[in-house]
C-alpha positions, 0 to 999 in steps of 0.5 A: 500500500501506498499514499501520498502525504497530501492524502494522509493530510486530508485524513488527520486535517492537517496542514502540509509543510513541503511537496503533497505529493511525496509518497509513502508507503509504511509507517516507523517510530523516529528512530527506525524510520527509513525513506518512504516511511512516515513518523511522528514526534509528539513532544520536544523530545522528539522533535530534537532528533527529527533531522536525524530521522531518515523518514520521509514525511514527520508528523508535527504539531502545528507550532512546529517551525519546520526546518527547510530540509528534505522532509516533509510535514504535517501539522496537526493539533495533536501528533500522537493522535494523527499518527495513529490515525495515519497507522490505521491507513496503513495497518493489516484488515481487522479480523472480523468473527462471523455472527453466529454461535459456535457448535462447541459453545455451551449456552444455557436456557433463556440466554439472548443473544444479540443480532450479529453476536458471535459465541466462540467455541468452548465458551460458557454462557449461563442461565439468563445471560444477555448478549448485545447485538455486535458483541464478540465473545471469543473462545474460552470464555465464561459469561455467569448467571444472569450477567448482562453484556452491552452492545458492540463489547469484545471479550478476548478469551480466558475472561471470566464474567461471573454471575449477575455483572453487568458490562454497558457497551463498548466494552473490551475485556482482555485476555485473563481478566476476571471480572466479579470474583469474590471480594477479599473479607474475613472475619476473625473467630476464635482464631479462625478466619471465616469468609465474609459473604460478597453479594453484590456485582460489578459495572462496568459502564459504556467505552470501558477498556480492561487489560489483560489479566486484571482482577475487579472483585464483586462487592460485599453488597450493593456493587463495585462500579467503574465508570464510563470511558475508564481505561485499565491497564493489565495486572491491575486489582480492584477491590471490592465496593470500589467506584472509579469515576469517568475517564480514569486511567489506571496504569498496571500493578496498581491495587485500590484497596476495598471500598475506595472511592475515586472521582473523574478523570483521575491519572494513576500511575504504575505500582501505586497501592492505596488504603481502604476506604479513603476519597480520591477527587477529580482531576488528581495525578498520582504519581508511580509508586506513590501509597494514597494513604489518606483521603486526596483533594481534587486538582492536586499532583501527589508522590511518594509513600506516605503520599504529599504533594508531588512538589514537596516530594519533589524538594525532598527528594532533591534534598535526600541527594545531598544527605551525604554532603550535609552529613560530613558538614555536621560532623565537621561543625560538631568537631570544630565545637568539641574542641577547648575554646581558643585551642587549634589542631596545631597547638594541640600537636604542640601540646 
């Protein structure tokens, strides 16, 4: 396949900085790129080595002062979201499974499936389940009992949906990821743990995207809910009666502890743990490996383990490196105090 950057242009609306009609014919991130490929440099990172790039065409944002070389450029608002527009010109036909449920599929009674759904071989679908029209589930899978799943969903295998979930539309589930199993609650009887009952369920709101072998815990009661348009990444753990408010991004190696509740558009970076129970406002950026162990205002960046504002731990940080230093100055001051007063090192030796 191959396209001209003009043509690329009119896909992302971009603005063409040099000859429209240059062709290309692949895509390369700015290091790997060769002639007749295009790339794209999101920040100024990037945009430092653009002339040591052998790409062909660069994909820039619209501030860019485009150097007069023998590249060509696109600007744009947003790189990274033009490229990957520009990638899907170039990537391989979606594989689309055919509507229909396999002869290996094992459904249960009184189960709807949507128009055009497609069941997988070896899944399990139970009792009462509902499947959205356009909804893939793929092989392996288990849908529970009365679990309700959206429109246009997709469910890569070895997803496990237990019984009475409830996943709105869009959805994406990727391989390993279990949604609904039993919350993590014991009680301490004469010396032995005995298992907390977990009734409630999990929801998973429309344009939710769950990462391979994620784990979100069904509530003790009433439900575990994560909102619209969250994005999970794989190898996370949500615990049981959590809420995650709309558009939150949760990188991996994350566990939120029971019953917390996170507002919107919240970022959490990899490896962040937090205690139960506590508040996380809107817009807040929690740094990696940071441990929440309070409850967080909206509009704050917060660091490190207890959690502080990711500008004081800045400082301190700063100031850690240079314990060393501060350390040998104080044992410096000290012998120069322990001293008798008016007596030198010289008069000392003398002595």
């Amino acid at each position: 396949m191959q396209k001209t950057v003009g043509e690329l242009a009119q896909v992302v609306k971009g603005e063409v900085f040099g000859r429209p009609d240059t062709v290309i014919t692949g895509v390369a991130d700015i290091r790997g790129a060769r002639a007749g490929e295009i790339t794209f440099a999101a920040n100024a990172k990037y945009e430092a080595i653009i002339e040591m790039s052998s790409a062909s065409a660069v994909v820039v944002r619209r501030g860019y002062e485009c150097p007069r070389d023998s590249k060509v450029y696109i600007k744009v608002d947003n790189p990274d979201v033009g490229f990957a527009e520009i990638v899907n010109e170039f990537a391989p036909e979606a594989i689309r499974m055919k509507p229909g449920v396999h002869a290996a599929a094992v459904v249960g009674r009184n189960v709807v499936v949507g128009k055009d759904a497609h069941v997988g071989a070896y899944s399990v679908i139970e009792d009462g389940a509902r499947l959205g029209d356009r909804t893939v589930i793929y092989p392996h899978v288990y849908i529970g009992h009365f679990t309700e799943v959206g429109s246009d969903c997709l469910i890569y295998p070895n997803v496990v949906v237990r019984e009475r979930c409830k996943l709105g539309n869009r959805v994406i589930l990727h391989p390993g990821v279990v949604i609904g199993c039993d919350g993590f609650g014991y009680a301490t009887i004469g010396g032995a743990r005995k298992k907390i009952p977990q009734t409630g369920n999990v929801e998973l709101e429309d344009d939710v995207e769950i990462g391979a072998n994620t784990t979100i815990d069904r509530a003790r009661f009433d439900r575990t809910i994560i909102r619209k348009g969250c994005k999970i990444d794989n190898l996370v753990q949500i615990a049981h009666n959590v809420s995650i408010g709309e558009n939150g991004l949760i990188s991996a190696l994350t566990g939120i502890a029971g019953s917390c509740e996170i507002g919107k558009n919240v970022l959490i970076a990899g490896e962040v743990g937090t205690q139960g129970h506590i508040k996380i406002g809107d817009n807040v950026m929690i740094a990696g490996r940071t441990g929440v162990t309070k409850d967080v205002p909206s509009n704050v960046a917060i660091s490190g383990f207890p959690h502080m504002l990711h500008e004081k731990y800045r400082r301190l940080h700063i100031l850690q490196k240079r314990l060393p230093e501060l350390f040998e100055r104080v044992k410096h001051l000290e012998e120069t105090f322990e001293r008798p007063h008016g007596v030198s090192e010289d008069n000392k030796e003398r002595g």
